[in-house]
TIDORO-572023 format. One record per residue (C-alpha): y, z, x. Coordinates in steps of 0.001 Angstrom, whole numbers, padded with zeros to 6 digits, always signed. Example, Ala and Ser with C-alpha at 12.3 -4.5 7.8 and 13.67 -1.06 7.14 Angstrom:
<guvos>
-004500+007800+012300;-001060+007140+013670;
</guvos>
This chain:
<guvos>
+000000+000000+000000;+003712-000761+001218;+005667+001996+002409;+009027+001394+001071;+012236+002493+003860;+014316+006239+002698;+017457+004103+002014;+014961+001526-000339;+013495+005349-001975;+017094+006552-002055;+017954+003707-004726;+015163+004005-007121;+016396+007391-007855;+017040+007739-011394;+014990+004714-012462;+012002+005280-014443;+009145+003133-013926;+008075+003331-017165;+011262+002800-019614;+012202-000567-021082;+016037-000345-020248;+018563-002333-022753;+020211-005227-020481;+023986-003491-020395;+022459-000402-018886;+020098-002398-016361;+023480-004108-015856;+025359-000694-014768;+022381+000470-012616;+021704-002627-010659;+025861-003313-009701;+025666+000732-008610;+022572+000503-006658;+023857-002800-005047;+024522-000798-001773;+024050-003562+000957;+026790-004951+003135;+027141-007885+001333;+027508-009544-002316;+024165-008920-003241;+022762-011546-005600;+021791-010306-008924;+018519-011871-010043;+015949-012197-013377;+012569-012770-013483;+010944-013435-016537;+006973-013601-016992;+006246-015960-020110;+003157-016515-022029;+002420-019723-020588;+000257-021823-018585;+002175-024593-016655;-001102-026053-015493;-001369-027327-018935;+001363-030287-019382;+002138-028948-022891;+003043-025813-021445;+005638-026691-018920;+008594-024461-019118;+011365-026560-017409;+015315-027452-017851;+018835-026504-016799;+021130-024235-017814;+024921-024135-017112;+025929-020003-016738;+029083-019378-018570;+030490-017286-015454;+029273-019728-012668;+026598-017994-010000;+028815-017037-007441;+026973-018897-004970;+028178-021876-002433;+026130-025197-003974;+025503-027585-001386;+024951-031174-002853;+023722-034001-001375;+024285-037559-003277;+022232-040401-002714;+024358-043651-003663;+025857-046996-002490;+028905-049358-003095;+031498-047537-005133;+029402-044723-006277;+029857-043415-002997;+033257-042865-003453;+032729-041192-006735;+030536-038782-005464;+033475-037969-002347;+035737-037466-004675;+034042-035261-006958;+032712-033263-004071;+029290-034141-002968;+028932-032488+000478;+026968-035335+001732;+026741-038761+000664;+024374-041634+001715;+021419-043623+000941;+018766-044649+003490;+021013-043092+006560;+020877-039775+003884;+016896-040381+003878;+016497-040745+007450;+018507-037371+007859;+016101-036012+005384;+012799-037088+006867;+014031-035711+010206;+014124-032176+008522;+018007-032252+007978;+017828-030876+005053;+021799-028655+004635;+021983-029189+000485;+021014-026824-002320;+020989-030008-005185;+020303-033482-004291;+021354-036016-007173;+021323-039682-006816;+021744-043001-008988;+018724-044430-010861;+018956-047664-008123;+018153-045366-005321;+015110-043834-006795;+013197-046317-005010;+014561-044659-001369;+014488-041165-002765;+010787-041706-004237;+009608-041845-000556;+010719-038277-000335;+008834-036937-002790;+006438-034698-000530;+009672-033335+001291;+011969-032676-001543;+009426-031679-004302;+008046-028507-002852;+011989-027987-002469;+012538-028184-006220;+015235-031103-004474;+013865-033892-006254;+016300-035753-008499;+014550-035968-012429;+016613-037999-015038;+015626-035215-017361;+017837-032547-015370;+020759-034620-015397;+020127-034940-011426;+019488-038958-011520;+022507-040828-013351;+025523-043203-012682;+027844-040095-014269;+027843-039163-010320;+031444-036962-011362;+029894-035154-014151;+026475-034050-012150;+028329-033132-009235;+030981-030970-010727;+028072-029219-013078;+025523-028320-009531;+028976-026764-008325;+030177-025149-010955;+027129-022748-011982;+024819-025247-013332;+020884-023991-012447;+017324-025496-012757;+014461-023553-013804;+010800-023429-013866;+007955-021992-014755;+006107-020902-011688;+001889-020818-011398;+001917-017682-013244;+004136-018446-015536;+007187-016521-014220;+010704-018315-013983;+013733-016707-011302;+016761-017045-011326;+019905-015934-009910;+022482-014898-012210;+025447-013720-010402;+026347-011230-007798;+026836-007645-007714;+030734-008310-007762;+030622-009679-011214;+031947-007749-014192;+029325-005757-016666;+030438-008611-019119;+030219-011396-017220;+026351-010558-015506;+025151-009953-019484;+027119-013283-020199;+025178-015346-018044;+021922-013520-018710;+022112-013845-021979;+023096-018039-021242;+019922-018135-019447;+017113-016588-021351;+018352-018015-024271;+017729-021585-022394;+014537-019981-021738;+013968-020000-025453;+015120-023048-026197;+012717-024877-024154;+009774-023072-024795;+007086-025573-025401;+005418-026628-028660;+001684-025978-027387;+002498-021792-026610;+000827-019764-028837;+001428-015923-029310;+003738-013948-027131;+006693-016325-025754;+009059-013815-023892;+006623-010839-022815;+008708-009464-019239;+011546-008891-017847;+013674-007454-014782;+016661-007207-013529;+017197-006564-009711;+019713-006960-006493;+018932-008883-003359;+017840-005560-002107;+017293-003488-004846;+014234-002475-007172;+013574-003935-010154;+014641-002786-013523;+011978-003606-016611;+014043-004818-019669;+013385-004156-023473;+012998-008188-024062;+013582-007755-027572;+017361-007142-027030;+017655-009933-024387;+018940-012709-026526;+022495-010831-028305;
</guvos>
């Protein structure tokens, strides 16, 4: 069994294991107990009753959080001609197309979103085995492949996040930092699981929502009561 640090003991003081906390007091507790020297990221996990092995069980989508993440988004655009300049100009951090690959295959890989034009799916396709395991690879149904090059960029950088349903069945996500307001941290975890519920798939049975935490970078986790989760 893990032996957890006395500063790591020092900050599960007060939480009980075994209580179902409602999300505005989960809120309070995690922003106090976000101690580190740094803006700790505040982050959800949720355990659904799925099975993404099955393809009618796939829990996957985006989700724009009202009160942005708080985190840097590094985006890489893969277009040509005068999409390029589109992309610049809305604020892609890198632009290119089969230079961009080449930078890519060589392990270059500096972005957080990569986005790109449906006509350079055929140079992006040949990354497939580099950017999927990445969760990198542009998909027309996350808005990441289009010509609206403006639109997608300014959404990846302005608190838009992709989810999905791990192995298990549990989806993470980061939904602000420890400097955010009470209001805004139940704001955007509200805007989440309620994307969560949105897309839950046709072939779930039973139980949809059945966990869920609450924790900081380098805090514990806090079990939620999931039935007050969605306002």
């Amino acid at each position: 069994m893990a032996r957890h640090g006395k500063r790591f003991r020092n900050v599960c003081e007060g939480i009980d294991p075994g209580k179902l906390y409602e999300l505005a007091e989960a809120v309070r507790m995690v922003k106090a107990k976000a101690a580190a020297k740094f803006d700790e990221t505040i982050e959800l996990a949720l355990n659904l009753g799925v099975d993404p092995r099955h393809a009618d069980q796939m829990v996957r989508g985006v989700v724009a959080l009202p009160n942005g993440t708080g985190k840097t988004v590094r985006v890489a655009v893969f277009a040509k001609g005068a999409k390029v300049q589109e992309a610049e100009e809305a604020g892609a951090d890198l632009v290119g197309a089969e230079d961009l690959a080449q930078r890519v295959q060589e392990g270059d890989i500096g972005f957080d979103r990569c986005i790109a034009t449906p006509d350079m799916m055929a140079v992006v396709g040949k990354l497939g085995k580099i950017l999927g395991p990445r969760g990198l690879m542009p998909n027309p149904k996350l808005g990441t492949v289009t010509n609206d090059l403006a639109a997608a960029v300014k959404d990846a950088k302005g608190g838009q996040i992709q989810f999905r349903a791990e192995k298990a069945g549990i989806v993470h996500a980061g939904v602000g930092k420890a400097s955010f307001s009470e209001d805004a941290l139940i704001e955007n975890v509200r805007a989440f699981v309620g994307a969560i519920n949105s897309a839950r798939p046709s072939g779930v049975k039973g139980t949809y929502l059945q966990r869920a935490a609450l924790s900081s970078t380098m805090g514990p986790g806090i079990r939620l009561n999931v039935a007050g989760l969605s306002g």
